[in-house]
C-alpha positions in Angstrom: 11.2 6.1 -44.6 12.7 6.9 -41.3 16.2 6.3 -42.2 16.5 6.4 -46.0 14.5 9.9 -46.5 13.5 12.7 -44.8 10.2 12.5 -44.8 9.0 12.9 -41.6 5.2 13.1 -42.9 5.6 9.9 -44.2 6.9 8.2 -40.8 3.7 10.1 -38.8 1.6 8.5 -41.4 3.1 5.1 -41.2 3.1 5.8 -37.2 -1.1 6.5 -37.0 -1.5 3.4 -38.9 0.3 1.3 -36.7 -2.2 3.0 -34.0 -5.1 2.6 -35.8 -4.1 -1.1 -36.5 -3.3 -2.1 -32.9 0.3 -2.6 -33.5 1.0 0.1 -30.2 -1.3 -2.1 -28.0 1.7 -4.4 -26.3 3.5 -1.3 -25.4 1.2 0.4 -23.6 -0.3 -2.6 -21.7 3.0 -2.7 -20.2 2.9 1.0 -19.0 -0.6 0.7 -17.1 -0.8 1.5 -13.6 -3.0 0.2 -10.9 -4.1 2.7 -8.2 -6.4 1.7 -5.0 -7.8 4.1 -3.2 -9.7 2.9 0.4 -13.3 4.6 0.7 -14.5 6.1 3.2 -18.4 6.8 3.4 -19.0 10.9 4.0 -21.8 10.7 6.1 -19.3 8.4 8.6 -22.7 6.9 9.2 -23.8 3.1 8.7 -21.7 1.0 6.4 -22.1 -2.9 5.8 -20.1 -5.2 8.3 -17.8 -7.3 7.9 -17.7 -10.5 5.8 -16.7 -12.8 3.1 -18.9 -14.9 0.6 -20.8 -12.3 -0.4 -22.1 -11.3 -3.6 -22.1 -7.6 -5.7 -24.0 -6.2 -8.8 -23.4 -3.0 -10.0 -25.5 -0.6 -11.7 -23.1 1.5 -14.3 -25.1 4.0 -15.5 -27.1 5.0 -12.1 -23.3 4.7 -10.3 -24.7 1.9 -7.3 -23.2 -0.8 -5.9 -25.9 -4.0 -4.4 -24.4 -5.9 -1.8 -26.2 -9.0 0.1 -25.8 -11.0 2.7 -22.5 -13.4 3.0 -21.1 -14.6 6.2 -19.7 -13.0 8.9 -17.0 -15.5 10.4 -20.1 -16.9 12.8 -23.3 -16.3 11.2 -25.2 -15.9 7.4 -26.4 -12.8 6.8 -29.4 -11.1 5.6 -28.8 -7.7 5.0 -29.3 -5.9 1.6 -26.9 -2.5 0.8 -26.8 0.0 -1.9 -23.8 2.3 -2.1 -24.1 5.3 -4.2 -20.7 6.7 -6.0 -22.3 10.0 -6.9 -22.6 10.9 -3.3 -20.2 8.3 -1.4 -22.5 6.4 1.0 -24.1 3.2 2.0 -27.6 2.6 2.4 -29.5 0.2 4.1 -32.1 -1.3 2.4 -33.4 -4.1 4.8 -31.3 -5.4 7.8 -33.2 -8.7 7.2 -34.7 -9.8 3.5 -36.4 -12.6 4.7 -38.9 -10.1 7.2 -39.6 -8.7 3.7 -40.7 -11.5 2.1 -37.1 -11.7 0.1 -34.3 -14.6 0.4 -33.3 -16.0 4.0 -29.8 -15.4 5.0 -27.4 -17.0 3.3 -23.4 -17.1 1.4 -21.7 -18.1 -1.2 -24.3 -17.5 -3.3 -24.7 -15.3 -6.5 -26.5 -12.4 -7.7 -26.9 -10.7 -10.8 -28.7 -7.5 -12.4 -30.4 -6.5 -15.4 -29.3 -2.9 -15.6 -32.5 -2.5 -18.4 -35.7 -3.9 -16.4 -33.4 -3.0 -13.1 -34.3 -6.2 -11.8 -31.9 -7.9 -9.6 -31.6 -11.9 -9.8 -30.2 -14.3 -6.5 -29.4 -17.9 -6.4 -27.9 -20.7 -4.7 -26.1 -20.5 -1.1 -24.6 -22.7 1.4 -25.3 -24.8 3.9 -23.4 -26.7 6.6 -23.7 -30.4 7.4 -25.3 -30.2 10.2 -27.9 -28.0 8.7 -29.1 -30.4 5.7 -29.8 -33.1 7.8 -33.5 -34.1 7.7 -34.5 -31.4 5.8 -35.2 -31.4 1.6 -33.3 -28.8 0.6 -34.4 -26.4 -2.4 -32.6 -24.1 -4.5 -34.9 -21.0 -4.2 -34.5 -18.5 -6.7 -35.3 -15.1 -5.9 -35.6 -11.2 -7.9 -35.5 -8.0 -6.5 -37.5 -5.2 -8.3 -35.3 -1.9 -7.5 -37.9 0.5 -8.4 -40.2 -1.4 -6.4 -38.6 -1.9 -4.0 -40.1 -5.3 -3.9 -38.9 -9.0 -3.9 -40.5 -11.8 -5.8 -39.8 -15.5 -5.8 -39.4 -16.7 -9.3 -39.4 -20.7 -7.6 -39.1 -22.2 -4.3 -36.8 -25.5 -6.0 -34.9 -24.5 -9.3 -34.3 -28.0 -9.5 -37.4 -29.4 -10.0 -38.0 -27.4 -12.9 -35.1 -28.2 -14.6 -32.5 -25.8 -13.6 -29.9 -26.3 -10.8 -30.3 -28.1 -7.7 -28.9 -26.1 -4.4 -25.8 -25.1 -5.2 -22.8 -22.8 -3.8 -19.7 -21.3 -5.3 -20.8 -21.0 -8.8 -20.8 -18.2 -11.0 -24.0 -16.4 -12.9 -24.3 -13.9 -15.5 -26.5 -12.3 -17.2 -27.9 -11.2 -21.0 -29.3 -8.4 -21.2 -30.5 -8.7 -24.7 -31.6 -11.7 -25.1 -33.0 -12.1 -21.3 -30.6 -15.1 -20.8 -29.2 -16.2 -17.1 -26.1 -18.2 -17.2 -25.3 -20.4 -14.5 -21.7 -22.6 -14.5 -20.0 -25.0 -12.2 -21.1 -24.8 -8.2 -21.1 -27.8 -5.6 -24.3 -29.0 -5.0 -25.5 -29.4 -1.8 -26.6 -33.0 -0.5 -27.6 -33.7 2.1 -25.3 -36.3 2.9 -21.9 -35.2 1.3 -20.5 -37.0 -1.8 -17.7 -36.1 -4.1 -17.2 -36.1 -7.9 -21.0 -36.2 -8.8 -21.5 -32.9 -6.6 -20.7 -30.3 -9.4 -23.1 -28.2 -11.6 -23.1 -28.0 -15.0 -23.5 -24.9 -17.7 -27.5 -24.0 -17.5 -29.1 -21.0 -19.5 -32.6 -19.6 -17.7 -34.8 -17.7 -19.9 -36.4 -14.8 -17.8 -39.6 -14.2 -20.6 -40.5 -18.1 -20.6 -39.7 -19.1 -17.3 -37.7 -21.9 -19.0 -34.7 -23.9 -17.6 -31.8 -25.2 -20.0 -29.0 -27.2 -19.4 -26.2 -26.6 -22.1 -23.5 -28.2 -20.7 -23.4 -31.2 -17.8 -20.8 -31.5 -15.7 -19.5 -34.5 -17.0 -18.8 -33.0 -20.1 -15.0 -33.1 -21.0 -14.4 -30.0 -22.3 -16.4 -27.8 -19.7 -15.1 -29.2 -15.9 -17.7 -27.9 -13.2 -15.7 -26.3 -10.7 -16.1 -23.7 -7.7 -14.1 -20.7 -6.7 -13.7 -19.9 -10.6 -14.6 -16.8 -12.8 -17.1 -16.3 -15.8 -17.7 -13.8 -17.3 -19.7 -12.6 -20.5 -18.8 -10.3 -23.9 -22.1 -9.3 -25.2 -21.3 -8.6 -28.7 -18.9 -11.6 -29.3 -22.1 -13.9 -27.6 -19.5 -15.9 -25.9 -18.7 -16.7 -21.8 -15.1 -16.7 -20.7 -14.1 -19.8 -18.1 -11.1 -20.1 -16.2 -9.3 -20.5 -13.0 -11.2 -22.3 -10.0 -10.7 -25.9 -8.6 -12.1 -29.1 -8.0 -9.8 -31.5 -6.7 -7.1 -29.3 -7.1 -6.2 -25.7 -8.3 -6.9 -25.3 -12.0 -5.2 -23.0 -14.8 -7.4 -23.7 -17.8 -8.7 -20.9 -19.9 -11.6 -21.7 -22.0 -14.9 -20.1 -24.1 -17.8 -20.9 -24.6 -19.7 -19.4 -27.7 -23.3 -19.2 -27.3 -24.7 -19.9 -30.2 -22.9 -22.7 -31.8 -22.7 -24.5 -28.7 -18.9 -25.2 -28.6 -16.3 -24.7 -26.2 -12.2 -23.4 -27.1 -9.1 -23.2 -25.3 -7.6 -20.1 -25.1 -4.2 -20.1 -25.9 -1.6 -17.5 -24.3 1.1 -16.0 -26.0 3.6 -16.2 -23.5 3.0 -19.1 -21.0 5.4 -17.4 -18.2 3.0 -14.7 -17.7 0.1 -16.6 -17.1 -0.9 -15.5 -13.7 -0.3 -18.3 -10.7 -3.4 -20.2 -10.2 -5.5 -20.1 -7.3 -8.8 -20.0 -5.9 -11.7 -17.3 -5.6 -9.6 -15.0 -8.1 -12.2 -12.0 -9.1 -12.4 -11.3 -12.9 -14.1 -8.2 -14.9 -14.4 -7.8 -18.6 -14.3 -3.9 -20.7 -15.0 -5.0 -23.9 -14.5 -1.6 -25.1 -10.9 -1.8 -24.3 -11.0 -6.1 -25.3 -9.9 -7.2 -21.9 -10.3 -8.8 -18.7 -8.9 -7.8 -15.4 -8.0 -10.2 -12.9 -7.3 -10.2 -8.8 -5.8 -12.4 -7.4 -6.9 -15.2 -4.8 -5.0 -16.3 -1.9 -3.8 -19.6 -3.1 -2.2 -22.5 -0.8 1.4 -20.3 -0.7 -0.1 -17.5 0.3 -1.6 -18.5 3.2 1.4 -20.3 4.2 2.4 -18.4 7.0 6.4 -19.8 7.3 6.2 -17.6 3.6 7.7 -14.1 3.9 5.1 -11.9 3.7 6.2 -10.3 0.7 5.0 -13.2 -1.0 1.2 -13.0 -0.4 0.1 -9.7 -2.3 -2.8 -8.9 -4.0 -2.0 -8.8 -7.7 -3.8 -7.2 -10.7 -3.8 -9.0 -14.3 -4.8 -7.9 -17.6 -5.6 -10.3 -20.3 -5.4 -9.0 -24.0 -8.8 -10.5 -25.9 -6.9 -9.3 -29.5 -3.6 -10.3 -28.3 -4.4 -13.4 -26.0 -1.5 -12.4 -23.6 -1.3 -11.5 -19.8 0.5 -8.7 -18.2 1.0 -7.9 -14.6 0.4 -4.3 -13.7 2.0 -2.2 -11.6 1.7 -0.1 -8.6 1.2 3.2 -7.9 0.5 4.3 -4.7 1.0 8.1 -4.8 2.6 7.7 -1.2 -1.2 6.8 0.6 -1.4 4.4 3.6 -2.1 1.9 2.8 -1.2 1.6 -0.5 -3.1 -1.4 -1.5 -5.7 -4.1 0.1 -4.2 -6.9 1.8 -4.5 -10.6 0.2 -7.4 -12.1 0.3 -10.5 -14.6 -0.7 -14.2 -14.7 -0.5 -14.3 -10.9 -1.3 -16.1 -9.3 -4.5 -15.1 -7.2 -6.8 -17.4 -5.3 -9.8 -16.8 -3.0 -12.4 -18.0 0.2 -14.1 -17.4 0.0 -17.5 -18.2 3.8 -18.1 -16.2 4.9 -15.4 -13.5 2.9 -15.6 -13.7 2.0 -11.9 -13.4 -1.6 -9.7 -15.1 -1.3 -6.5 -13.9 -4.2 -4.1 -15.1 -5.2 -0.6 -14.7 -7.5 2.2 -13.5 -11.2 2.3 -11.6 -12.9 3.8 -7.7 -12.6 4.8 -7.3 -16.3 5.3 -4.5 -15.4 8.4 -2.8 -12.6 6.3 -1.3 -9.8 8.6 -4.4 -7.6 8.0 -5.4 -7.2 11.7 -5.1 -7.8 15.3 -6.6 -11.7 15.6 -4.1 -13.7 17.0 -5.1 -16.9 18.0 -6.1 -19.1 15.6 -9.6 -19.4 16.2 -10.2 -15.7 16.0 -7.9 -15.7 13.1 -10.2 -18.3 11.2 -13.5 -15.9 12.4 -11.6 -12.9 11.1 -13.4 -11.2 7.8 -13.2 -7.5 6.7 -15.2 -4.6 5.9 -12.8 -2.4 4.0 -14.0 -0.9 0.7 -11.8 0.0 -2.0 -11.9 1.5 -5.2 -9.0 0.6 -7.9 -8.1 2.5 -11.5 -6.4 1.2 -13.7 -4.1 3.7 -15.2 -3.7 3.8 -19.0 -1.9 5.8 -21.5 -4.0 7.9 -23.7 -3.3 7.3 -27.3 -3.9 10.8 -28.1 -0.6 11.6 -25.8 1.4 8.7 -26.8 0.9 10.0 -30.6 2.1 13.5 -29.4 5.3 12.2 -27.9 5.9 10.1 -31.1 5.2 13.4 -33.1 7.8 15.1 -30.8 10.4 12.5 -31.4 9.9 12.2 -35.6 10.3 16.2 -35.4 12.8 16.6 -33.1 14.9 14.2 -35.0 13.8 15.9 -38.1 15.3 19.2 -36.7 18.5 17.4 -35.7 18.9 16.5 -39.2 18.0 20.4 -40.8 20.5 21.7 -38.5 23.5 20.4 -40.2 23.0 22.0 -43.5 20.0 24.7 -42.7 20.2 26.1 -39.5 18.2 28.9 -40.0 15.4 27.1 -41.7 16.1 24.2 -38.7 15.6 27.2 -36.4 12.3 27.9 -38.6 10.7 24.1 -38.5 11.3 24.0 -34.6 9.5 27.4 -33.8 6.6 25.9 -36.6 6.3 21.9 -36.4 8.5 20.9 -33.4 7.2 23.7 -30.4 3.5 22.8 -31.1 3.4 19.0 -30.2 5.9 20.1 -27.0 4.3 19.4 -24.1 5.1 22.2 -21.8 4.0 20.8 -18.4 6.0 18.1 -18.5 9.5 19.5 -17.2 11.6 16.6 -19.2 10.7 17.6 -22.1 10.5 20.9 -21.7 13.9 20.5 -20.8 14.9 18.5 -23.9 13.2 21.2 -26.4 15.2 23.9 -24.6 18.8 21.9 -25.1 17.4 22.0 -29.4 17.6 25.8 -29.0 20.2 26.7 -27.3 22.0 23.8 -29.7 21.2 25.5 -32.6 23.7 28.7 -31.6 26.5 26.8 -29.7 26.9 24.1 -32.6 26.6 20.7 -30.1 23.5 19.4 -32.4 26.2 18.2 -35.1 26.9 14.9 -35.9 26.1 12.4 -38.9 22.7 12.3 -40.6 22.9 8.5 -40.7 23.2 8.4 -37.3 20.6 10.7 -36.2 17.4 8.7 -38.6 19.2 5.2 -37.0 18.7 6.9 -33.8 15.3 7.6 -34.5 14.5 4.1 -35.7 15.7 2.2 -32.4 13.1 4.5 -30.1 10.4 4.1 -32.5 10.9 0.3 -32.5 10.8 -0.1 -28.7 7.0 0.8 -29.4 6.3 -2.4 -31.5 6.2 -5.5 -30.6 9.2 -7.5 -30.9 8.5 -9.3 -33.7 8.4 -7.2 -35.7 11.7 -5.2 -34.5 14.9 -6.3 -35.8 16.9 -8.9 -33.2 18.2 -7.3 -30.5 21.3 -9.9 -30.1 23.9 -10.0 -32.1 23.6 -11.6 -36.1 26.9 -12.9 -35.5 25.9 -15.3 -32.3 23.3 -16.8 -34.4 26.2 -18.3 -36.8 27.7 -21.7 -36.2 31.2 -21.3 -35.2 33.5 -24.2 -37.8 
């Protein structure tokens, strides 16, 4: 159609399909942007400390952020935060949980909410050697009633009622249909320390019943335990993404559970040499509206080499394609700010608002990065941060990606009338070409002037071949590749005799 006819109706057609159908998707996964923005409460008032190990919730459609506890480079801590994105400030909701009959101070634990009952859940934390001795430990389990604004304790040991034992590191999400808790992978606490028979398996906690399940053990082959690791749940598709994380060393697996048949898949990638770099506490979100999950980086081993350049250890941004199964790295855009971006880290948290389109990050810890002024080693070790930053990331809207594909079927369209017809060329640019232009945007403003003025000073001339050929090779820079023609030369592929 594009280079056999003139039918440039027929070629939008053909292009609005290829939208419709998801062929454009590869292309503009490669032009997102990611932009961070550091925030700054308004009131300049009180703000959470600093720390890492700390979990987040977020409630998308009332626009707050929960924060609790974590650990502050020398102590657990207690205290429970709400920040509010409608009017950019933090609020403290108790300095100390436990005075208000909620969980004891505590890190590397989880916490989840139920954005329908706004109910906010808390497990597991950790505990150092020196701590467990002589004492039983319990994994308390613990909700917060927002509305309330009252804490309950659902069980004082979740694993003597069939659920997990103490556990730290793990990841927890939550159903809101179906009332469902998940709960994967952790190391459980002993009190004297072993080693492989310390990981958590896959357990499902049913808020209604009270009832504890496990799904998975953590001998299962096709579900490792781990810590540090993501999961994270698609609603609709009833199924719990896995991957990342380590147990005796870094892992790169990427697996799914699906709910209800009770089996587990690897994901395969298209394109392996994407696949981001694996390491440990990497922060995962899902938009199921768009079918994909964002991924942070960690700081893994190399990063916190410090003989590395320093170039090395950034904080990266991932997107994985659900429809395409393929990673892409996204780029920076800094708008010129200072800084531009967080420095690397681990033990922070990062949650997501699906309606808004918004990560909000904080804390963690810089594991020796250049992010302050701790110099000796033990203060470096101590050091955790208190920065909070919001990150976009930047996407092409179809509706102006199907513009600029109208403007270049039309434009080349004109190019072709001019050679026999200026005057009705002249005609189709004032009427079809000038109306999908768009103005603000000085290059192509620019490039719609040259057609003008080219009509009167005969420089548009050349072969109508040509011209639709033309056309053909941009379009086909927005597919993806396979289904382009090869871009090397036919010839190369032949055996030389």
């Amino acid at each position: 159609a594009v280079v056999s006819t003139q039918s440039t109706g027929e070629v939008e057609v053909l292009l609005d399909n290829a939208f419709h159908d998801g062929y454009m998707e590869e292309y503009t996964s490669k032009q997102y942007t990611a932009k961070w923005e550091q925030i700054h409460p308004s009131d300049g008032s009180s703000r959470p400390g600093t720390r890492g190990g700390h979990p987040m919730c977020i409630d998308e459609a009332a626009g707050k952020v929960y924060l609790f506890g974590g650990w502050d480079g020398k102590n657990d801590l207690a205290d429970f935060w709400e920040y509010s994105s409608e009017t950019n400030t933090w609020h403290c909701i108790s300095a100390d949980t436990e005075m208000n009959n909620g969980p004891c101070r505590r890190s590397c634990h989880k916490m989840v909410l139920d954005s329908k009952h706004k109910l906010i859940y808390i497990l597991g934390r950790y505990l150092e050697q020196r701590a467990r001795e002589n004492v039983k430990l319990k994994s308390d389990f613990y909700c917060y009633d927002i509305g309330c604004d009252q804490w309950s304790l659902i069980s004082s040991d979740t694993g003597s009622e069939g659920g997990p034992d103490l556990i730290y590191d793990h990841q927890m999400v939550l159903d809101t249909d179906s009332q469902c808790i998940y709960i994967f992978g952790g190391k459980i606490l002993r009190n004297h320390s072993r080693v492989e028979s310390d990981y958590s398996g896959l357990y499902r906690y049913h808020i209604s019943s009270n009832e504890w399940k496990v799904l998975k053990p953590d001998n299962d082959p096709l579900l490792r335990s781990r810590i540090g690791h993501n999961m994270l749940y698609h609603p609709s598709k009833k199924q719990l993404f896995v991957f990342a994380g380590q147990r005796e060393h870094f892992l790169d697996d990427f697996l799914v559970y699906n709910i209800e048949t009770d089996t587990v898949e690897q994901v395969t990638c298209v394109d392996e040499t994407k696949v981001p770099e694996s390491g440990y506490t990497m922060r995962a979100t899902i938009d199921t509206e768009h079918e994909e999950i964002h991924m942070m980086s960690g700081l893994s081993k190399d990063h916190r080499n410090e003989s590395k350049d320093s170039t090395d250890a950034r904080t990266r941004i991932y997107v994985f394609s659900l429809r395409r199964n393929k990673w892409n790295e996204i780029t920076w855009n800094s708008n010129g700010l200072s800084p531009p971006e967080p420095c690397p880290r681990y033990a922070h948290m990062l949650v997501y608002n699906s309606t808004t389109k918004l990560h909000y990050m904080f804390g963690g810890n810089p594991g020796g990065s250049p992010s302050g002024s701790a110099t000796e080693p033990r203060e470096r070790e101590r050091l955790r941060l208190d920065d909070f930053w919001c990150l976009k990331i930047e996407r092409p809207a179809y509706s102006d990606m199907r513009r600029m594909l109208q403007y270049l079927v039309r434009k080349y369209k004109f190019l072709d009338m001019s050679l026999n017809d200026p005057v009705g060329a002249l005609i189709y640019l004032q009427q079809n070409v000038e109306q999908v232009v768009d103005h603000s945007n000085a290059e192509e403003e620019a490039s719609f002037q040259e057609l003008v003025v080219g009509v009167f000073n005969d420089t548009l001339h050349t072969d109508p071949y040509a011209i639709r050929t033309d056309l053909f090779d941009v379009l086909m820079q927005y597919f993806p590749d396979t289904m382009a023609q090869p871009k090397e030369n036919l010839e190369d592929y032949v055996p030389h005799v």
